[in-house]
C-alpha positions as CSV (number, residue, x, y, z in Angstrom):
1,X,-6.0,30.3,18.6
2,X,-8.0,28.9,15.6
3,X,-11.8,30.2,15.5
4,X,-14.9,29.2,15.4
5,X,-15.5,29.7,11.7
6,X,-12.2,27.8,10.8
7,X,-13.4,24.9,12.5
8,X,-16.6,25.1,10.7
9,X,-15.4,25.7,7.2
10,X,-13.6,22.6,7.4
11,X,-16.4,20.4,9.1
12,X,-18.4,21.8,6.4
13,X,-16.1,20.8,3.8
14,X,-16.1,17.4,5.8
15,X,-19.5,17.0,5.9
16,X,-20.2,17.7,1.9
17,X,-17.7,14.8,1.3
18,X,-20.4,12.5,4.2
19,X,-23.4,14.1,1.6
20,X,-21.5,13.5,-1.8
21,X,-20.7,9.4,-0.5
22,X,-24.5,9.4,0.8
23,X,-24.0,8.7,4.6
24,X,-26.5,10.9,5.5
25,X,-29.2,8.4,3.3
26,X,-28.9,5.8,5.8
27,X,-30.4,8.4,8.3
28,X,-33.9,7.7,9.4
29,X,-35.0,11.4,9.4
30,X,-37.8,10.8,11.9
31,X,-34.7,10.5,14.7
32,X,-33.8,13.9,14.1
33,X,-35.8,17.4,14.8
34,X,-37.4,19.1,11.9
35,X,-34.5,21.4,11.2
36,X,-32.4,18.5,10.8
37,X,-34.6,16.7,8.5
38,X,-34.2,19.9,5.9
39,X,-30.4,19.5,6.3
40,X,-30.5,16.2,5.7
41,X,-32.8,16.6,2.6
42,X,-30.9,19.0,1.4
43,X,-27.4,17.0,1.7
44,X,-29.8,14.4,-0.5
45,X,-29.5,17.0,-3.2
46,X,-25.7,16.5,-3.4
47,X,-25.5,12.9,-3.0
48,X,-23.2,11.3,-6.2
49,X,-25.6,9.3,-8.6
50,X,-24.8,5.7,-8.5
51,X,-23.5,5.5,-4.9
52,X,-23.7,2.4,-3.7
53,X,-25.1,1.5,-0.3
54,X,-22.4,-0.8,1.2
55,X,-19.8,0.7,3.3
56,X,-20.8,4.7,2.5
57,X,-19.2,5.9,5.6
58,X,-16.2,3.6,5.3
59,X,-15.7,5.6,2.0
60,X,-16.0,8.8,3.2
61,X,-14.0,8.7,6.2
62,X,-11.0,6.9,3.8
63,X,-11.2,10.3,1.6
64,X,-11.0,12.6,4.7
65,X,-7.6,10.8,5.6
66,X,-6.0,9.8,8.7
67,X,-7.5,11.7,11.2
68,X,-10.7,10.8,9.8
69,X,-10.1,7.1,9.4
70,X,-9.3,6.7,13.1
71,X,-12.0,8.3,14.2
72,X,-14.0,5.6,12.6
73,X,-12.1,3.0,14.1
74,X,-13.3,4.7,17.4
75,X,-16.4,4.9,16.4
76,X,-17.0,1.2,15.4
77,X,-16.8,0.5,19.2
78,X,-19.7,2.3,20.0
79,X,-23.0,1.2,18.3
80,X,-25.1,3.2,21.0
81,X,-23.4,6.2,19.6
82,X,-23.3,5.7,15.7
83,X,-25.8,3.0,15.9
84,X,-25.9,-0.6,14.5
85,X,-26.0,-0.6,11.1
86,X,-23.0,2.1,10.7
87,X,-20.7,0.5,13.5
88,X,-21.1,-2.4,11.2
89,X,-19.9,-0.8,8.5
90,X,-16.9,1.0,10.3
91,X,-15.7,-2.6,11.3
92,X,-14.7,-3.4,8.3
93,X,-12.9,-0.2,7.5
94,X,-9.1,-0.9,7.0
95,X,-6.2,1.6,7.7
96,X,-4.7,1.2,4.2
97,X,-3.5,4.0,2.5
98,X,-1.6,4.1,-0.9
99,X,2.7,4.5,0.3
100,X,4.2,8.0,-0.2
101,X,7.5,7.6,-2.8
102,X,10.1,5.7,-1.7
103,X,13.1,8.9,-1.8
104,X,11.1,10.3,0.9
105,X,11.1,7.5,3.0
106,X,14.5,7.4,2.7
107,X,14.6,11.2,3.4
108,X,12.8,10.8,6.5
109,X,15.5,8.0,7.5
110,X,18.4,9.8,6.9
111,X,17.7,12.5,8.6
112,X,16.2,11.2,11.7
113,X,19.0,8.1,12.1
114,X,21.5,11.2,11.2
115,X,23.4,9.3,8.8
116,X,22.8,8.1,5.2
117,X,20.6,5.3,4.6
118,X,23.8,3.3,3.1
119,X,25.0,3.6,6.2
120,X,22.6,2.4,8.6
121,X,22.1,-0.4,6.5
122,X,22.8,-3.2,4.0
123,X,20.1,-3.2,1.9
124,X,16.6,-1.0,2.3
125,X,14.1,-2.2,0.2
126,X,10.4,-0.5,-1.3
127,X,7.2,-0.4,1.0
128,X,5.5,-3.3,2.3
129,X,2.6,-1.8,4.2
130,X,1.1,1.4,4.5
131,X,-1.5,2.8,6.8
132,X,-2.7,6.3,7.9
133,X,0.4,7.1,10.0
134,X,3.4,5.1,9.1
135,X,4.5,2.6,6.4
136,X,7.0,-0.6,6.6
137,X,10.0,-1.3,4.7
138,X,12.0,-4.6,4.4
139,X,15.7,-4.3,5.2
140,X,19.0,-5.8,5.7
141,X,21.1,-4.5,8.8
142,X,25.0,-6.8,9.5
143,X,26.0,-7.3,12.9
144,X,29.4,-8.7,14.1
145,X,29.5,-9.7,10.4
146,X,25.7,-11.4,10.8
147,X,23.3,-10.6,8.1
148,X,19.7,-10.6,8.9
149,X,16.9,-8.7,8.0
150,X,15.0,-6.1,9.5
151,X,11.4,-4.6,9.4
152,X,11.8,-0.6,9.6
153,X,8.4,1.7,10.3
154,X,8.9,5.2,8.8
155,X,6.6,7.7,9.7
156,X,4.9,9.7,7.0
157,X,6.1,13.3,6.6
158,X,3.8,15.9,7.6
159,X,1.1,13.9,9.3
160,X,1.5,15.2,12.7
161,X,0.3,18.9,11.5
162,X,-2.4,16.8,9.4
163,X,-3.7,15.4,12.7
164,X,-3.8,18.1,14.6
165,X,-5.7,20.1,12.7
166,X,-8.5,17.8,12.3
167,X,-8.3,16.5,15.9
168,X,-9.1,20.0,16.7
169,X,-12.3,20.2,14.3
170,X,-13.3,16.6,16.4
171,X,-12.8,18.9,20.0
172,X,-14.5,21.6,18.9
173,X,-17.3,19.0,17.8
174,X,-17.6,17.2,21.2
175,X,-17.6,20.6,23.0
176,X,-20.3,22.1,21.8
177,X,-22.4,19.2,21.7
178,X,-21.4,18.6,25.6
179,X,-22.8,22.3,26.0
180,X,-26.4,21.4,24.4
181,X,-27.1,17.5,24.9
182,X,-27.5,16.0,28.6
183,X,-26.4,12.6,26.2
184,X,-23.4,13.6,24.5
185,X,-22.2,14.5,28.5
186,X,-23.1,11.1,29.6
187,X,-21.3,9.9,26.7
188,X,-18.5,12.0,27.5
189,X,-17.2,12.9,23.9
190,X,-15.0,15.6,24.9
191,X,-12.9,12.7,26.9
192,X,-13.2,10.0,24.5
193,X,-11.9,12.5,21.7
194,X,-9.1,13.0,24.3
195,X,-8.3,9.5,24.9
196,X,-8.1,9.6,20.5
197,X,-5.8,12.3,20.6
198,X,-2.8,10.8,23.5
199,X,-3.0,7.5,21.4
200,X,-2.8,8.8,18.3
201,X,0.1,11.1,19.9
202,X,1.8,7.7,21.0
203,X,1.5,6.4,17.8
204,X,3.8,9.3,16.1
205,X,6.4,9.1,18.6
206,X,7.8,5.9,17.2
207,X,10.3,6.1,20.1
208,X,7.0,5.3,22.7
209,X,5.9,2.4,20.2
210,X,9.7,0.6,20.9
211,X,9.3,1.3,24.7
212,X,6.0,-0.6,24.4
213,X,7.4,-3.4,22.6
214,X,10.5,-3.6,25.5
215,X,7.9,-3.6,28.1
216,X,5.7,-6.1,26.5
217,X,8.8,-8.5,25.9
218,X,9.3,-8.2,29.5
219,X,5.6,-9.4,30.5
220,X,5.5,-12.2,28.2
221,X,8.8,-13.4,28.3
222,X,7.7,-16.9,30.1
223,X,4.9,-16.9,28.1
224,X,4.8,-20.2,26.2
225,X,2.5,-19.0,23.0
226,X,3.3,-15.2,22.8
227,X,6.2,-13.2,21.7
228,X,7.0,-9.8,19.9
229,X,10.3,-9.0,17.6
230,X,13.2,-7.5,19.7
231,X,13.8,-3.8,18.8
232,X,17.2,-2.4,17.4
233,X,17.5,1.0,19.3
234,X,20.4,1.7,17.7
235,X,18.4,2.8,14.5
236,X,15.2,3.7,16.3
237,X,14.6,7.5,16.6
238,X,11.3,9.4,16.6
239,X,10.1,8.8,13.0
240,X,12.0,5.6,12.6
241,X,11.3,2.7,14.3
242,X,13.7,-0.5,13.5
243,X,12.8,-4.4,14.5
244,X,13.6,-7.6,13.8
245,X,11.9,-9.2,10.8
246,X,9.3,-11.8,11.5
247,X,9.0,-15.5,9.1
248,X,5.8,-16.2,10.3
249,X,2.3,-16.9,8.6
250,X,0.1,-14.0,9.0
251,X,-3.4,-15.2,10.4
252,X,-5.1,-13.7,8.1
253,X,-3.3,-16.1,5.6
254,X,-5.5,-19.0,6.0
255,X,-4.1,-20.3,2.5
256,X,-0.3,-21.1,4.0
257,X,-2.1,-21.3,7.2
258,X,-4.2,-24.7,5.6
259,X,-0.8,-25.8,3.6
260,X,0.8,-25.9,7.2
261,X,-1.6,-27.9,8.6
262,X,-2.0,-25.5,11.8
263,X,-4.4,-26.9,14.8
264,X,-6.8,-24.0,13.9
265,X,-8.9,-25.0,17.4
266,X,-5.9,-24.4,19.0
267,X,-4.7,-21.4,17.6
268,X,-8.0,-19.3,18.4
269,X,-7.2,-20.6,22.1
270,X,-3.9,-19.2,22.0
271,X,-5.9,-15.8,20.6
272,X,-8.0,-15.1,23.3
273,X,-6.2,-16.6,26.5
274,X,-3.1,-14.8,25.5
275,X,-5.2,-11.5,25.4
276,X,-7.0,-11.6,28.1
277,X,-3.3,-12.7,30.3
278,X,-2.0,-9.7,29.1
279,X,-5.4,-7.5,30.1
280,X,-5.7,-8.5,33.1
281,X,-2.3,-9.8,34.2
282,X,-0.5,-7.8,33.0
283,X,-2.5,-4.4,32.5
284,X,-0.9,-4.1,29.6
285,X,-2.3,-5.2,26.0
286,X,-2.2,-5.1,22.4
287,X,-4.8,-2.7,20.9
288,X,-5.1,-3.7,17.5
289,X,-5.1,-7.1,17.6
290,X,-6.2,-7.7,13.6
291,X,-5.2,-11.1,12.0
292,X,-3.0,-8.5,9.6
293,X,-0.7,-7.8,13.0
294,X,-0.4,-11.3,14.7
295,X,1.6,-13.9,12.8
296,X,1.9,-17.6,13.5
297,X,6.1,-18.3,13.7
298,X,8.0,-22.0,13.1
299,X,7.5,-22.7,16.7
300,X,4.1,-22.1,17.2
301,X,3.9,-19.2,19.0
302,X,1.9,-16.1,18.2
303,X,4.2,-12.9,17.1
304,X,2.2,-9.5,17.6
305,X,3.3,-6.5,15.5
306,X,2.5,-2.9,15.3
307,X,2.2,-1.9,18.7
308,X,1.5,2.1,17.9
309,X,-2.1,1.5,19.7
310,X,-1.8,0.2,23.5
311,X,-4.1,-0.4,26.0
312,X,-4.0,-0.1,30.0
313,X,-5.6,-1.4,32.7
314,X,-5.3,-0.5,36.4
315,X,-6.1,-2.2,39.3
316,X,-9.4,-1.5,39.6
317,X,-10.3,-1.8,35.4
318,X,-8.6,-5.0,36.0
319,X,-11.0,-6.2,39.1
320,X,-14.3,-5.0,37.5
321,X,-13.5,-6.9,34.1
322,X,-12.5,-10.4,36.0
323,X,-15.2,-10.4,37.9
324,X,-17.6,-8.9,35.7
325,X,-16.8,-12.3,33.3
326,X,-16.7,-14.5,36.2
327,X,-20.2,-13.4,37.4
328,X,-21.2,-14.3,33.6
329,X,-19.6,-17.5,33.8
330,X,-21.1,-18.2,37.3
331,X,-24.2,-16.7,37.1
332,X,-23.7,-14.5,39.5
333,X,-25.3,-11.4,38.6
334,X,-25.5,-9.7,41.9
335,X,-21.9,-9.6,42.4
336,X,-21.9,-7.9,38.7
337,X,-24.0,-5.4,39.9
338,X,-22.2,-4.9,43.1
339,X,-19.1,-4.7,41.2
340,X,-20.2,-1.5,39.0
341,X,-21.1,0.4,42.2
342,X,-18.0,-0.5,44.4
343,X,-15.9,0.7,41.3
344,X,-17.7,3.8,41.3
345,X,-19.3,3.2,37.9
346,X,-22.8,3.7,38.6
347,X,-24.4,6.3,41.2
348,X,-25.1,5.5,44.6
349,X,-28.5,6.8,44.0
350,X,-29.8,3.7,41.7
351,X,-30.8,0.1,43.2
352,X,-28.5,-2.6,43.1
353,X,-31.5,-5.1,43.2
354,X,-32.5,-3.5,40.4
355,X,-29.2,-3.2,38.4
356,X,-28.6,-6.8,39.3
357,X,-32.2,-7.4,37.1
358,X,-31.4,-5.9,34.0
359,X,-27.7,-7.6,33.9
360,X,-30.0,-11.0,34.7
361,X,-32.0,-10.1,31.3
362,X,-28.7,-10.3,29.1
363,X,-27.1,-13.4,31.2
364,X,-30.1,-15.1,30.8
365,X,-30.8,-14.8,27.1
366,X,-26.5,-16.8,27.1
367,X,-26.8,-19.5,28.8
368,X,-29.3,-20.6,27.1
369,X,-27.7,-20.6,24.0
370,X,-25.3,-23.4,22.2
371,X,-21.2,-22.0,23.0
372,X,-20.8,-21.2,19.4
373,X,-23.2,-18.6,19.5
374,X,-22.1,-16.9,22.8
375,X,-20.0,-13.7,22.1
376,X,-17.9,-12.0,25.4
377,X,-17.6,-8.8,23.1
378,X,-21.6,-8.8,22.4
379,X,-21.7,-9.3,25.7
380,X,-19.9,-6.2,27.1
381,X,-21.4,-4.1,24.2
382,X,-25.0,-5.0,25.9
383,X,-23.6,-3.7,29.2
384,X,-22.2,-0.5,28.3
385,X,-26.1,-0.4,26.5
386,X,-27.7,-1.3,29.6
387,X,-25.4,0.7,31.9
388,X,-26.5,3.8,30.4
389,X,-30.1,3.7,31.5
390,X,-28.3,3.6,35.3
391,X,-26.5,6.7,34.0
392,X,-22.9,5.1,34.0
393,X,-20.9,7.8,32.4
394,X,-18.5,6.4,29.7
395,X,-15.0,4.7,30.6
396,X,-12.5,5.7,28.5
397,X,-10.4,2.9,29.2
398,X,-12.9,0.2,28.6
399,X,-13.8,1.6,25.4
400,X,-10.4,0.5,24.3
401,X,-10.6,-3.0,25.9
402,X,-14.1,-3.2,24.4
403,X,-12.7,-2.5,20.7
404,X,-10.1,-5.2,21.1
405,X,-12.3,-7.7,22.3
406,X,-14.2,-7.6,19.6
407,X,-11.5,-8.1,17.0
408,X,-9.9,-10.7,19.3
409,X,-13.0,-12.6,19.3
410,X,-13.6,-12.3,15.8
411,X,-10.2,-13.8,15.1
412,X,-11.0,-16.8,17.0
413,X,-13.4,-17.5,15.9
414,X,-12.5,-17.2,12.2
415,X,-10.3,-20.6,13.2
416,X,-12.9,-22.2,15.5
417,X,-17.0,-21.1,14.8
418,X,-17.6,-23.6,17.6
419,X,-15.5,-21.6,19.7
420,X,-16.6,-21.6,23.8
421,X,-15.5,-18.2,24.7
422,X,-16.4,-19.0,28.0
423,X,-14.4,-22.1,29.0
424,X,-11.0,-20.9,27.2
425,X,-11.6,-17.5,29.3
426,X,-12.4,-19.6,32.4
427,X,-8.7,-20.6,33.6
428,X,-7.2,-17.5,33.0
429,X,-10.0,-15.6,35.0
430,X,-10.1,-17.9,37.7
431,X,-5.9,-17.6,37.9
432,X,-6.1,-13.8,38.3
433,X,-9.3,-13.7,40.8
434,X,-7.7,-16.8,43.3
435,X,-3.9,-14.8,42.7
436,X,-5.8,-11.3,43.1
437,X,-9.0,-11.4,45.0
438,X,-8.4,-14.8,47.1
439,X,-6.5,-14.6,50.7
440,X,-3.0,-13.8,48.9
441,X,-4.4,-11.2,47.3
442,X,-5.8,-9.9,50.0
443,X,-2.9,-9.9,52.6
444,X,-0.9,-8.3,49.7
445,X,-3.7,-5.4,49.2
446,X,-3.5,-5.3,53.2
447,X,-0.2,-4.3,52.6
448,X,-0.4,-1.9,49.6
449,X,-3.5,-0.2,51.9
450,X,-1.1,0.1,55.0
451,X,2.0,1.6,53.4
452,X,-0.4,4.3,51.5
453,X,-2.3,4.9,55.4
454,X,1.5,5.5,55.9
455,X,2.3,7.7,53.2
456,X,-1.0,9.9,54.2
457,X,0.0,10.3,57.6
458,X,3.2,11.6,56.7
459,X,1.7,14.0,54.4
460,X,-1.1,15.3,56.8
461,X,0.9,18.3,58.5
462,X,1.4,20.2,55.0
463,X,-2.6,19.1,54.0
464,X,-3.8,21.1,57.8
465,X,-1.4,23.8,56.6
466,X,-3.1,24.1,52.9
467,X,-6.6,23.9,54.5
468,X,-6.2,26.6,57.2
469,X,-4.6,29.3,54.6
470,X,-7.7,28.2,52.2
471,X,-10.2,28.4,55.2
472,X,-8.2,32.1,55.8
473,X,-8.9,33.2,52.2
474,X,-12.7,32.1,52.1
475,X,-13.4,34.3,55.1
476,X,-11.8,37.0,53.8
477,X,-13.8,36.9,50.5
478,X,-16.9,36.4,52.5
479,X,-16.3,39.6,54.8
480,X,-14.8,41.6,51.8
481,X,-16.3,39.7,48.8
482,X,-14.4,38.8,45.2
483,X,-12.8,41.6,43.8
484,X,-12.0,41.2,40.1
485,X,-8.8,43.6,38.8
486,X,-10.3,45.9,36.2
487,X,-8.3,44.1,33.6
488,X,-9.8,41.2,34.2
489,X,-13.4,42.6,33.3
490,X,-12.1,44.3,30.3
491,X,-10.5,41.2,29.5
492,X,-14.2,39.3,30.1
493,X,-16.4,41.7,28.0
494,X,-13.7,41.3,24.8
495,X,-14.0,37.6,24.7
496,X,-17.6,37.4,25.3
497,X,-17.6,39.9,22.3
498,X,-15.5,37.9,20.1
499,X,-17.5,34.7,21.1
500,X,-21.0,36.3,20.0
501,X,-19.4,37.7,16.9
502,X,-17.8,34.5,15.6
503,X,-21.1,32.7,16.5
504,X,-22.6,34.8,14.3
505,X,-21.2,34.5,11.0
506,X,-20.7,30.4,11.8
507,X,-24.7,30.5,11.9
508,X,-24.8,32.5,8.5
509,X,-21.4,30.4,6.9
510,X,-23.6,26.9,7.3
511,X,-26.8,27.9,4.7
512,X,-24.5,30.2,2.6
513,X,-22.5,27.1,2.0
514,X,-25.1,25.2,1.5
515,X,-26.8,27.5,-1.2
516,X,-23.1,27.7,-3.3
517,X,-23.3,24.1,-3.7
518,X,-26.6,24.0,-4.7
519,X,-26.3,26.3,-7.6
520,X,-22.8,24.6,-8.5
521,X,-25.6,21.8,-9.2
């Protein structure tokens, strides 16, 4: 088990490189109590002359590494949490990192394919992309005496220990501010750190990225403007992942994009309505939809790529989001309201009237504005803002759907400023809510609700069994009370010991690194 002052020799180490790269200069000092405001003079001291005031965390979290850059990623959804000005600059942070020598690559290949590289294929060319976890080769692969080229993701060596180790500093983070701040619970950091940690899990199992592709080429397979590149399993493994090459324009190409004479109105349509089909039809979407992973091919159809970050959507997510953006479209903004309580979202103990008003003051302030200026993702930003004032705990889940909205809608609109979010949305909301809320949908919920009434009944014999022994062994400790093995108090007393003694010398290791780099100065 690592201990406290490991954890906090390395987020101390972390936090000189925030001080050298001056993120802490774009703190207002009056937000913070008056210990804090000596810290952050202090981390002043060390700042690097010349640092320039652009993109300061954005730099800092890139010399930290990977762990470090998806954090900020993360963190770019949430301006309540980081605030405006910084989730600004952590939008424009890319996941580019310099590629690690081609023999190792090749290494990595090898051994996890379990045959040489020659073998496996044709030709296997030098990086073409490289990001935190994984970089992207170009290579040639014959088939029933075919030739055709492939796109093969190698996963860099050692990053999985990298990761952990700093995912761990991030827990032990969140944790302790959980214990101390009624906010950082609301915000519930300790779970949003976990929802980091199973994607970014995902994301190294380059086995899991293939299964997503399979299952998304089985949602969209009638889709008329979406695809994704089929998948050769047969040189997949867990650090190799092996798909068919895409000839496409990249959308971030708007050069070849110009030269091709693309209908760039109707390519931000295809954008959005194919992301929110897959959110809410299909549950299932692309979570990193950047115009560096979504390609135009020759038949007009967008081609996604890099599918290591996923999102999901149950039933329920799926309800509350199409009829959150149909109570927007509609004006409805009591059924919005109604909506976060029957989802469970916001306590029973707040008003609904008086829910339903604040939701009024930021559907208001929309419809009175021209289409170009109305943004769905500055919309749902302004609710997860306003729902914390009726105590909604964070979702996890939406954070995610949040995040890609915002790229998505930034994509669009990079072809179309005029862009009206809201009628492009409009058909494919209204498809799911008359499939999914109208009187199909709710004979077919009928259903689901009866065969699960089913399923409880059958189950309710072993439940009265489980609940009479527990009834059994609460009397007992009532008459006799809890008795706790001697071991088990020894046990106690050692780790409250070790817990006092570690918090100890982590109070002491914070201003004696502080006063080393000071006289380094």
């Amino acid at each position: 088990m690592i201990s406290a002052a490991t954890h906090i020799a390395r987020l101390v180490r972390a936090a000189y490189v925030f001080a050298r790269e001056g993120v802490f200069g774009v703190v207002d000092p009056s937000l913070v109590p008056p210990p804090a405001q000596l810290a952050l003079r202090m981390a002043r001291l060390v700042e690097r002359p010349g640092v320039k005031s652009g993109a300061r965390l954005s730099r800092a979290l890139t010399r930290l590494g990977p762990a470090y850059l998806k954090l900020g990623q993360f963190l770019a959804t949430r301006p309540d949490v980081v605030g405006v000005a910084m989730a600004r600059d952590l939008e424009s942070l890319q996941d580019r990192l310099p590629p690690f020598p081609q023999t190792e690559a090749e290494a990595v290949v090898a051994a996890s394919l379990e045959r040489p590289v020659a073998q496996a294929f044709v030709t296997f060319g030098p990086s073409v992309a490289a990001a935190s976890i994984a970089q992207v080769h170009r290579a040639d692969v014959e088939k029933n005496g075919v030739r055709t080229s492939v796109a093969v993701k190698v996963l860099r060596p050692d990053v999985a220990a990298r990761f952990r180790r700093d995912l761990g500093d991030f827990v032990f983070v969140a944790q302790n501010a959980e214990k101390h701040s009624s906010e950082a619970r609301r915000l519930r950091l300790v779970e949003i750190i976990a929802t980091m940690s199973r994607s970014v899990a995902m994301e190294m199992d380059l086995r899991l990225e293939a299964a997503a592709l399979s299952e998304m080429a089985e949602n969209t397979r009638d889709d008329p403007d979406f695809r994704v590149p089929q998948v050769d399993w047969d040189r997949t493994s867990h650090n190799v992942l092996t798909m068919e090459w895409i000839d496409g324009i990249a959308l971030n190409d708007h050069t070849r994009l110009a030269e091709a004479q693309v209908d760039r109105v109707d390519l931000g349509r295809k954008v959005i309505q194919s992301f929110l089909r897959h959110a809410l039809r299909d549950g299932f979407f692309h979570a990193d939809m950047h115009p560096g992973n979504l390609f135009l091919d020759p038949e007009g159809r967008l081609v996604a790529v890099d599918f290591g970050i996923m999102g999901r959507l149950g039933l329920k997510e799926r309800r509350f989001l199409a009829e959150i953006l149909f109570g927007f479209i509609t004006r409805d903004y009591r059924r919005v309201a109604e909506v976060h309580f029957e989802a469970g979202y916001v306590p029973r103990h707040h008003s609904v009237e008086n829910f339903a008003q604040a939701i009024r003051a930021i559907g208001e302030p929309i419809h009175n504005r021209t289409a170009e200026d109305i943004s769905m993702a500055k919309l749902l930003t302004l609710l997860l803002e306003v729902t914390g004032l009726f105590d909604m705990r964070t979702r996890p889940e939406l954070i995610l759907l949040q995040k890609t909205m915002v790229v998505v809608e930034g994509v669009a609109r990079s072809f179309d400023p005029k862009l009206d979010i809201w009628t492009i949305a409009d058909p494919v909301v209204r498809e799911w809510i008359t499939l999914n809320l109208g009187p199909r949908g709710k004979i077919e919920g009928a259903v689901a609700g009866a065969s699960e009434i089913g399923r409880l009944m059958s189950g309710l014999p072993a439940i009265a069994g489980r609940a009479v022994a527990t009834l059994e062994q609460f009397e007992l400790m009532t008459r006799e009370g809890l008795v706790l093995a001697p071991e088990t108090v020894a046990a106690i007393g050692r780790e409250q010991a070790r817990r006092n003694r570690w918090s100890t010398l982590a109070l002491w290791a914070i201003p004696l690194t502080f006063l080393v780099i000071l006289w380094r100065l």
